[in-house]
Each structure stands twice: as C-alpha cells, then as structure tokens.
Phi, psi and omega in degrees: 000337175274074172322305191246042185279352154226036159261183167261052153306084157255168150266120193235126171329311183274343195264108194246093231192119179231110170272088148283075178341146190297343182266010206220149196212165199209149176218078185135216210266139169249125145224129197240107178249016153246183184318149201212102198262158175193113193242010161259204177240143169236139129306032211142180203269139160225143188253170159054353167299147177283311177244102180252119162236124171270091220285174201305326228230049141266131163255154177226108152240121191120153153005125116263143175215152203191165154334252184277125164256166153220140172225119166236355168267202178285181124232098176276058166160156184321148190217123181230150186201145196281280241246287164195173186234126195235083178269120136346114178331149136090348150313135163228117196247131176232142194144167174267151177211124183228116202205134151289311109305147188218135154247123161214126184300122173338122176078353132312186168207116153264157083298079169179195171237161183278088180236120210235112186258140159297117189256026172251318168262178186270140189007287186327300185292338189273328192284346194284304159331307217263334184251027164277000000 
C-alpha cells in the first residue's frame, strides 16, 4: 500500500502548480488557478491561470487565456494575457495575442494579429478614445 513510501515525491496542498505531462492529452476547458505547465497536447480553452508555459513538445489547440504566457510548443488559437506574453525561438502561434506586453523571440513563427491594450485602464476609457 506505500506506493510512495521510499520515493522522493512530495505532494503539497498549497502548492497549486498543474503539470501536462508529454505522454498526456485534456479534451475541453482547463481551468487552472495556479501556475500551468503543459509538455502534452490540450483540445480546448484554458481559462483563469496565473502562469501557462507550453513547453517545447506541448500543443494547444484552442484559447489560452491566462497572467503570463511563456510559448516555447504549438499554439492553434488566440492568446490573451493581463500582464505579457513571451513566444519563444523554435514556437509556433497560429492565432491572435492580446497583451500589454508581447515578447517574440528570433526564430519564432506568428500568424495572426497583434494588440497590446494598457490593461490598468478600463475599457470604458480605451472605447472613449477611439470614438474622439
């Protein structure tokens, strides 16, 4: 019964940290409300995360939306983020990325479009402008 009675495995409760392993494939809405590592394939959207890095040999097909992005896999679909998005040499996004910041890195590959909205102000004040 001590499956893990002499490895060095812990698990820790506070600790909210999501692992897709490289073996591991998700089919619908991920919601992640701590940090989100994902070195497998996802089918769907992942909402509410603080952090998503899609590691080299991770796929997305669908929405992320999250904090912090880091992209270093695929992405088939839009990526939106509060705080910025950082795609990674040897990534490939195919998709729209709406960020206040965006970093991308040499030998990266986008398709899509770019827009980096001041996410400290509120809507309201960005649509007032725009109809001035």
């Amino acid at each position: 019964m001590g499956l893990f009675k002499h490895a060095n495995i812990t698990f820790e409760a506070k600790n909210s940290d999501t692992i897709i392993g490289q073996d591991a494939y998700f089919q619908g809405t991920l919601t992640a409300k701590g940090s989100l590592r994902i070195d497998g394939r996802i089918d769907g959207s992942i909402v509410d995360a603080k952090l998503v890095t899609v590691g080299k040999t991770g796929k997305i097909k669908g929405d992320v939306s999250c904090d912090i992005c880091t992209l270093s896999g695929e992405v088939k679909g839009n990526v939106s983020a509060l705080d910025h998005i950082e795609v990674l040499a040897g990534s490939k996004i195919d998709g729209d990325m709406r960020a206040p910041r965006i970093i991308i890195e040499e030998g990266a590959m986008f398709n899509g479009n770019c827009s980096m909205t001041d996410a400290k102000q509120p809507k309201a004040e960005n649509s007032q402008k725009v109809n001035k």
